[in-house]
C-alpha positions, 0 to 999 in steps of 0.5 A, spaced: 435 475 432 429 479 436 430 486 438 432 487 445 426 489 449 426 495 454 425 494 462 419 498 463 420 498 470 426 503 468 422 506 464 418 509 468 423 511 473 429 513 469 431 518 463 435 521 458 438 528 457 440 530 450 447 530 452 446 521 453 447 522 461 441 518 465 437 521 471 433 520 475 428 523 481 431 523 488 428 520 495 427 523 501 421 527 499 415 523 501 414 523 509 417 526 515 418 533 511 417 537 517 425 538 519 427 538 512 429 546 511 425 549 505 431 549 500 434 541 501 426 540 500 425 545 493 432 541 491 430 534 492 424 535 488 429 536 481 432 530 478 439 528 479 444 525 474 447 517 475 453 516 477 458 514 470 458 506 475 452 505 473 450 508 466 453 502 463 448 497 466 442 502 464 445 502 458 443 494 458 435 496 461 434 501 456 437 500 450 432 504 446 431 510 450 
């Protein structure tokens, strides 16, 4: 059976804690930043974790990250 090849679109977009949590950048941080207040700005810009409901279906995606 041939290895199980790694979805590079999300590779780019996704990563591994060293706990095996997967996260993932934000959105609402490209335009229209004028009326968003410097701390929601500051905190959109870390990366999040994803939510348990959808691990498993990265787990299929990324199998060896």
């Amino acid at each position: 059976m041939p290895k199980m090849k790694t979805n590079r679109g999300a590779a780019k977009r996704f990563g591994r804690t060293a706990s095996g949590k997967y996260t993932h950048k934000q959105s609402h941080l490209r335009h229209i930043l004028t009326k968003k207040d410097t701390k929601r700005k500051r905190n959109l810009g870390k990366r999040d974790i994803v939510e348990p409901q959808d691990s498993g279906h990265l787990r299929r995606l990324l199998p060896y990250l």
